[in-house]
Structures are given as structure tokens and as C-alpha cells.
N, C-alpha and C positions, 0 to 999 in steps of 0.2 A: 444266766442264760446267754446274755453277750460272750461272757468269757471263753463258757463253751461253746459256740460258736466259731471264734476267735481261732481256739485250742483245733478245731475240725478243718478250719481253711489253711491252719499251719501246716495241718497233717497232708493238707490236696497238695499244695503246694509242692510239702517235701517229694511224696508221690510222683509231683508231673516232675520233678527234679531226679530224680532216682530212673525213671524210665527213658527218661533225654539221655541219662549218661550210660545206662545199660542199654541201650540202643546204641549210639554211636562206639561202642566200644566193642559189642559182642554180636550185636545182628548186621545185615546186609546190607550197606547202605546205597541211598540212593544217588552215585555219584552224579546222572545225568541232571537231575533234579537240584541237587547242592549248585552245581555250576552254573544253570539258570539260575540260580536266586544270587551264586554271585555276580553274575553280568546285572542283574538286576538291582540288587544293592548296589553297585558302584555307577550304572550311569542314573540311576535315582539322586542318590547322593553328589558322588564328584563335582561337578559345576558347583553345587550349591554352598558345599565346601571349599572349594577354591575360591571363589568371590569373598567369602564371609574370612576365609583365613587372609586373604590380600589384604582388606579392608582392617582385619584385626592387626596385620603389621606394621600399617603404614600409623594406624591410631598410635599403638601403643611408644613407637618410636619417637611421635611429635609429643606425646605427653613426658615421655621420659627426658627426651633433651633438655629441654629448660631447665629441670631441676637437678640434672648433672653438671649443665653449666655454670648454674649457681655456686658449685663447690669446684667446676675447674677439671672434672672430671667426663669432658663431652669426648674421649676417645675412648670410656669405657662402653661407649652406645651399643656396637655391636656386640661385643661378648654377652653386655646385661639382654639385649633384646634376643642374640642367641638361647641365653640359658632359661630364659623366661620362657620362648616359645615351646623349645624342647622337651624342658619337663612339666609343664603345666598348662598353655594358654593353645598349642596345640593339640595334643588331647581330646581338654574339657571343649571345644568346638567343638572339633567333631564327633564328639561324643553325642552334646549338646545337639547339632545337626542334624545327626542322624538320629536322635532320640525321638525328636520330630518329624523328622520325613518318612525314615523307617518303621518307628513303632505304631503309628498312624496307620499305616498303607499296612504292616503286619497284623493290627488287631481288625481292623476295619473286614480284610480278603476272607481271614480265618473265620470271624462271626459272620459273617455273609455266608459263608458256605455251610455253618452252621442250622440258620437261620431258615435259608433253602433246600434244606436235609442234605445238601453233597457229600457231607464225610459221613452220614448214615448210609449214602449209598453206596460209595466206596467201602463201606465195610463189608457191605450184604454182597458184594463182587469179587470179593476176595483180595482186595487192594491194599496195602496196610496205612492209614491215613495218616496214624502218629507218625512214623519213617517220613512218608510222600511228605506232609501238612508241617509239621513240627520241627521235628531234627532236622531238617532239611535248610530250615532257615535260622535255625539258634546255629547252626554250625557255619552257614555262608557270613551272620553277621559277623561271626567271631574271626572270620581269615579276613575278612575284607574290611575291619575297622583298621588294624594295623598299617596296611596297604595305603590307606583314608587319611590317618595320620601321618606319615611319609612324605604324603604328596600334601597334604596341609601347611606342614615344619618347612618344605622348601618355599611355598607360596608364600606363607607369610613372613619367611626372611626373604623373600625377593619384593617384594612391596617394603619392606624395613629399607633395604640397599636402595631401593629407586627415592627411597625418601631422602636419604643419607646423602645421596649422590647428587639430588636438587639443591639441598641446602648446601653440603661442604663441600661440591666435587667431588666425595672421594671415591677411588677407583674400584673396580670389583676386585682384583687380586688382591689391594687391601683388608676392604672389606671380610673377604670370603678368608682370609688367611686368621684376622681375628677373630671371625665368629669357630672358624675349626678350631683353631688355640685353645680356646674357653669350653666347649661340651668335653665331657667325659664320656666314656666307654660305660657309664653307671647311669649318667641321663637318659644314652638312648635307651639300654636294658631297661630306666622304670619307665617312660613312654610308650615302650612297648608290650611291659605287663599290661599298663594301664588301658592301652589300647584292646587287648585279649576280653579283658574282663568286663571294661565298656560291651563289648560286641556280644558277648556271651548276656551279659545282662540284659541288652535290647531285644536281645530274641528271644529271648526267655520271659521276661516280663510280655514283652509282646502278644507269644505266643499262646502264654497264659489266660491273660485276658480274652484275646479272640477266641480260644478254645470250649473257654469255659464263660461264654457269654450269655446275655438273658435271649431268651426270645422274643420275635418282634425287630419292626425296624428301631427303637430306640435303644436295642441291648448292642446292637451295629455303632451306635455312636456312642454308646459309654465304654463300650472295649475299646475304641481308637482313642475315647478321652485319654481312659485308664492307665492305657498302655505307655503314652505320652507322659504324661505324670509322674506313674511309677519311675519310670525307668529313667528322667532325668534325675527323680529322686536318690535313686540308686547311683546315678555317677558320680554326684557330688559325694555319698557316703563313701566310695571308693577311692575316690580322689585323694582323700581325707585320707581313710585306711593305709592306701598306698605311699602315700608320701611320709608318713608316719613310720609305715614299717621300713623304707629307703633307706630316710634320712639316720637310721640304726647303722649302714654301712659310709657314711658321709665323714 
């Protein structure tokens, strides 16, 4: 009974997933609607993002000195703190960030309008709620997680340099000339898949959850659990995948 069970929620899933991609591909989309939810995604996110990625640079750079100095190796600081942030520790933030801030505030709006019949009434009006509700926002997470990471990768190597720069002096043209020396043309390409699929994932898990939530105010807070959960679950499996399939061209 569990299994099929199991085997029926595989099948929603595939479902809500085949309609998200036959929607944004072949029906009309709702551009005015996308771009509210990207201004919305980005001043939701952004600050929260930049503080956490400042603070992730300035950590990771005091942790790593010490044990580069140990081997004599303290002018590899930027390039290492470069390639770390780029392909991984950038990212998994805000991924991680937005997993939480996003998928919280996505599943919570969606089950609430649920919960208070709005998307049954938008349908009885002739509105199309999946388009307006759904694709609307699996599509703004996924342009504006990229974007997120961008502005993450530079915050947290400018928190790395102000560290760099208290302890050794050293200057930004330094700095900045080592940290570009050391990333590839292949780093930012997978931070950048990475970023796609993070955003695609948030929205979707998200959106999932809210859509297809219990009724009741308690079905309200297990979509915003769920969604949250999921969906960090999902970046770390990505993470993983990605870097796996990468490191094939490395």
C-alpha cells in the first residue's frame, strides 16, 4: 500500500513537472507576473545573501591561513579562497539562502491561496492559475538565482580581500590579479549551471508543496516546512551531481 502510494506521488510530481515545462515553452507566458516575482526574489533574498556571503569570506579565509602558513604556502590564500568561493561555497549559500527564504514565502502564499479557495476562484474566472501561481515563479527563481550567485562570488571575495588586507597589507591589484589568475572559464560555467538548477529546484519543490497542500491552517505550515527541506535537500544532491559530472572535464 505504501509503495503504491509512493509510485502515485512519483507520478504527481512527474505531472506538475511536465506542465511547468509545457507551459513555459509552448503557452503564453506571464511576463508581467515573472518580473514581479523577479524583483521579488531578489530584494527578498539579496541583503540576506550578501551579509551571509561577506561573513562566509571573511571565515573561510582566517581558517585557511593558518594552515597554509604552516606549509609556507600563505600567498596561495587568494587563488585557494578564489576557487573555493566560485565553484562551491558561493553557490551552496545561496542556494542554501534562498532555499530558505524563498521556499518558505513560495510554499506558505501558494497554500494560503489554496486554503482560502483563490486559485479555485481564478479558475471559475477564466484566469489560468498554474501560468499566473506556478511557472511564474519556478521560472523568476531560476534567472534570478544566477544573478544571486554573481553578487554572492564578489561579496565574498571582497570580505576575503578586506581580511587579507588587515592582516598582510596586501593590496587590491594584488589581490584581485591572483584571485582572476587562478578561476577558469570552467569554474564559472559550473557555478553557473549550478546556480540554474538550484533556482529551478526552489521553485519547483516549492511550488509543489504549496500547490498541492493539506487543507487547514496546519497544511499552511507543512508546505513552508516541506518546501524548505526539500529543496535544500535537493541542492546538496545537485551539488554532488554537478560537480561529479564537471570534474569529467577538469
Amino acid at each position: 500500500m505504501k509503495f503504491k502510494k509512493f509510485l502515485l506521488g512519483c507520478e504527481d510530481i512527474f505531472r506538475f513537472f511536465q506542465k511547468i515545462v509545457k507551459q513555459i515553452f509552448t503557452s503564453k507566458s506571464e511576463w508581467r507576473e515573472i518580473l514581479r516575482q523577479c524583483y521579488a526574489v531578489g530584494n527578498r533574498s539579496f541583503f540576506l545573501v550578501a551579509f551571509t556571503a561577506f561573513l562566509a569570506g571573511i571565515v573561510f579565509t582566517r581558517q585557511s591561513r593558518p594552515s597554509l602558513s604552516s606549509f609556507g604556502a600563505e600567498s596561495w590564500l587568494p587563488s585557494l579562497v578564489s576557487q573555493a568561493v566560485v565553484r562551491s561555497l558561493g553557490p551552496l549559500i545561496t542556494g542554501l539562502i534562498c532555499a530558505g527564504k524563498l521556499g518558505s514565502n513560495i510554499g506558505a502564499e501558494l497554500a494560503s491561496m489554496k486554503v482560502t479557495e483563490q486559485i479555485d476562484a481564478m479558475e471559475v474566472s477564466g484566469t489560468r492559475p498554474f501560468s499566473y501561481l506556478v511557472v511564474s515563479r519556478v521560472v523568476a527563481t531560476t534567472l534570478m538565482l544566477p544573478i544571486l550567485v554573481i553578487f554572492a562570488d564578489m561579496i565574498a571575495l571582497m570580505g576575503s580581500f578586506l581580511t587579507v588586507n588587515l592582516i598582510n597589507n596586501t593590496g587590491f591589484r594584488l589581490y584581485f590579479n591572483e584571485v582572476t589568475s587562478h578561476i577558469m572559464y570552467l569554474d564559472i560555467f559550473s557555478s553557473m549551471v549550478k546556480a540554474l538548477f538550484f533556482g529551478f529546484a526552489i521553485g519547483f519543490v516549492s511550488s509543489y508543496a504549496g500547490y498541492h497542500s493539506e487543507n487547514g491552517t496546519t497544511g499552511v505550515g507543512k508546505a513552508a516546512n516541506t518546501a524548505v527541506v526539500i529543496s535544500m535537500l535537493f541542492i546538496f544532491i545537485i551539488d554532488l551531481l554537478t560537480l561529479q559530472f564537471i570534474n569529467l572535464f577538469r
